[in-house]
C-alpha positions, -999 to 999 in steps of 0.1 A, spaced: -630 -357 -763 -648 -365 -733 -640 -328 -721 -658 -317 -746 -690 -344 -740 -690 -329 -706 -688 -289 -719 -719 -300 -742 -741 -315 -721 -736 -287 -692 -745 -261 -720 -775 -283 -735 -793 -296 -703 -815 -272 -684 -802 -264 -649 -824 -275 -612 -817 -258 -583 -810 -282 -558 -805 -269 -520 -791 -283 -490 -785 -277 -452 -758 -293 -428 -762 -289 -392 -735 -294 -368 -740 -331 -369 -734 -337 -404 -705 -313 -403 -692 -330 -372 -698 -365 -388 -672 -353 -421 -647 -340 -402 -642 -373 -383 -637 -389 -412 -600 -366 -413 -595 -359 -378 -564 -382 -377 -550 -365 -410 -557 -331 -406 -562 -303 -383 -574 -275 -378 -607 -280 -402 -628 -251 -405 -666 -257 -413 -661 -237 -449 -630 -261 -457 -653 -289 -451 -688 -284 -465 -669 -270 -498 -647 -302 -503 -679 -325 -496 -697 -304 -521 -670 -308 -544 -665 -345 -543 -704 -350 -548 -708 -324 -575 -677 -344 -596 -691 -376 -588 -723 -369 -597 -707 -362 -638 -692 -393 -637 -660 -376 -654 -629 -395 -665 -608 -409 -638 -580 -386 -651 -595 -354 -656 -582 -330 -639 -612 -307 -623 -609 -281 -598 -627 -264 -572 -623 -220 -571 -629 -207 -537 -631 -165 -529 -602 -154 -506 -601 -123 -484 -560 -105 -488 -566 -77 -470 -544 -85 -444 -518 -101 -469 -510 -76 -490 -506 -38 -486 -539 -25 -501 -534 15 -511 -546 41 -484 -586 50 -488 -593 16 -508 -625 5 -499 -629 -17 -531 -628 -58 -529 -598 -72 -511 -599 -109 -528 -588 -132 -550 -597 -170 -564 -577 -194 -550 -577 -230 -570 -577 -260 -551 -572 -290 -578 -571 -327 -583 -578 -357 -607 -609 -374 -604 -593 -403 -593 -578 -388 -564 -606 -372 -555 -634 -396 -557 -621 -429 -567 -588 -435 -546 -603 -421 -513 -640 -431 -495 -639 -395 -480 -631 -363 -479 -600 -368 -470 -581 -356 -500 -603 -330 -509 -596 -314 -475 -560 -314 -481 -556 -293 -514 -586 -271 -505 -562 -259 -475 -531 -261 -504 -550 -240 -519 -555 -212 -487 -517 -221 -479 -507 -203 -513 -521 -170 -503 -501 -165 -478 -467 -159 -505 -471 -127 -517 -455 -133 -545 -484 -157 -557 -511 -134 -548 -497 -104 -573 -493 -132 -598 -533 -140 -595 -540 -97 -599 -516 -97 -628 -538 -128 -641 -569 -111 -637 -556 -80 -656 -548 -96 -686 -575 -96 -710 -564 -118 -731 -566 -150 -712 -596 -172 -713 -602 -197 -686 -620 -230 -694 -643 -235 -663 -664 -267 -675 -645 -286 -650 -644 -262 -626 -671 -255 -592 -668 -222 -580 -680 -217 -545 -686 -185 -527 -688 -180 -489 -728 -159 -480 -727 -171 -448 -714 -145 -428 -722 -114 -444 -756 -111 -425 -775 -115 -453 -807 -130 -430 -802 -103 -409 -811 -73 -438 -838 -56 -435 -857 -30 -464 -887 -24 -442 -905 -55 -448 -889 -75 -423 -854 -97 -423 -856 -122 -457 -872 -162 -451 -847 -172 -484 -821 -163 -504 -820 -176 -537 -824 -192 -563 -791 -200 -583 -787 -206 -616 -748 -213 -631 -739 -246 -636 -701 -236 -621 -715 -212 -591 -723 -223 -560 -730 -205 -527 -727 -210 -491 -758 -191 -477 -767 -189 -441 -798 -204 -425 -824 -183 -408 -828 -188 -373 -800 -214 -373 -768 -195 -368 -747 -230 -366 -757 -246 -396 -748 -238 -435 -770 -238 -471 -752 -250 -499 -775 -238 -529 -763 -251 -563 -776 -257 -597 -772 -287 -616 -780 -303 -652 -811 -315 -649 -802 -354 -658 -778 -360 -630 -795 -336 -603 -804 -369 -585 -770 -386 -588 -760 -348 -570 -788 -349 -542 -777 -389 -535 -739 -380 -531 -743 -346 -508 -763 -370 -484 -741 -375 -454 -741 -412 -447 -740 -411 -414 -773 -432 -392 -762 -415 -362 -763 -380 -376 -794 -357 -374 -808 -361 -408 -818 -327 -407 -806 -320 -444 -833 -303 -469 -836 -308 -504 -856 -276 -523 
């Protein structure tokens, strides 16, 4: 099947990190493109559903595969966590779509936007979140990811800002998962956002060519590593 074309050649080709930084401009630029049908767009919302779109354009998948895009979540202040917990308050929420949708029907982010924030608008039922831990819990389920990007916010932990005695860190990296990707911050740049991502090395290029924001007005102050 051509699921299983795609599973092979992630597992068979070697990986290239690949790294690259939006300023405001470019993040600016791709929120225009939804500003008449959506609101309230947060920067995370947007740089992950750009990254998405490029990284499922760039496998050239079936125009009905169904791929999806895992995001972490913070609950703590959606669920009643037990008194003294100072474990991890998250969960994965899914954000999901057919290729076609996602990169063929739409010129933009657009639709990518929309079930990102589905996907954030789920956590606030309760009832969905226990249904995630109870997921998690049971060992006997095995999720097929080869479709699936998985992006994690770094960006505001302070991560530039640690310090071990040798001074604060000039990178943070590499990556190397073909389904991982991670939001990092950029030091000395508190405004702008990382997106450090590994892909197979014969359609790395494709990647780098669709995470360029086309815009001629924007600072083209991205960086490719």
């Amino acid at each position: 099947s051509h699921v299983d074309l795609h599973k092979l050649m992630m597992q068979s080709q070697s990986l290239v990190a690949t790294s690259f930084t939006f300023g405001p401009s470019e993040v600016h630029f791709l929120k225009k493109q939804c500003v008449l049908s959506l609101k309230c767009i947060t920067t995370f919302e947007t740089v992950a559903a750009h990254t998405w779109r490029a990284w499922v354009k760039s496998l050239n998948l079936c125009p009905m595969q169904t791929v999806k895009l895992l995001f972490s979540a913070n609950i703590r202040k959606k669920v009643n966590l037990p008194e003294g917990y100072y474990g991890n308050g998250f969960v994965l929420a899914c954000a999901e779509s057919t290729v076609k949708d996602l990169v063929v029907a739409n010129n933009n982010i657009s639709h990518g936007l929309k079930v990102v924030q589905h996907a954030k608008a789920n956590l606030d039922n309760e009832g969905y979140i226990r249904s995630m831990v109870d997921l998690l819990e049971d060992k006997t389920v095995r999720v097929d990811l080869s479709t699936s990007l998985v992006i994690s916010q770094w960006s505001r932990l302070g991560l530039e800002d640690v310090d071990f005695g040798e001074g604060k860190p000039l990178h943070m990296g590499p990556l190397t998962s073909s389904i991982y990707c991670l939001l990092l911050p950029v030091v000395g740049d508190a405004n702008s956002v990382r997106v450090l991502v590994s892909m197979p090395e014969n359609v790395v290029e494709s990647f780098r060519y669709h995470m360029v924001v086309k815009d001629e007005n924007a600072y083209h102050d991205h960086n490719m590593d």
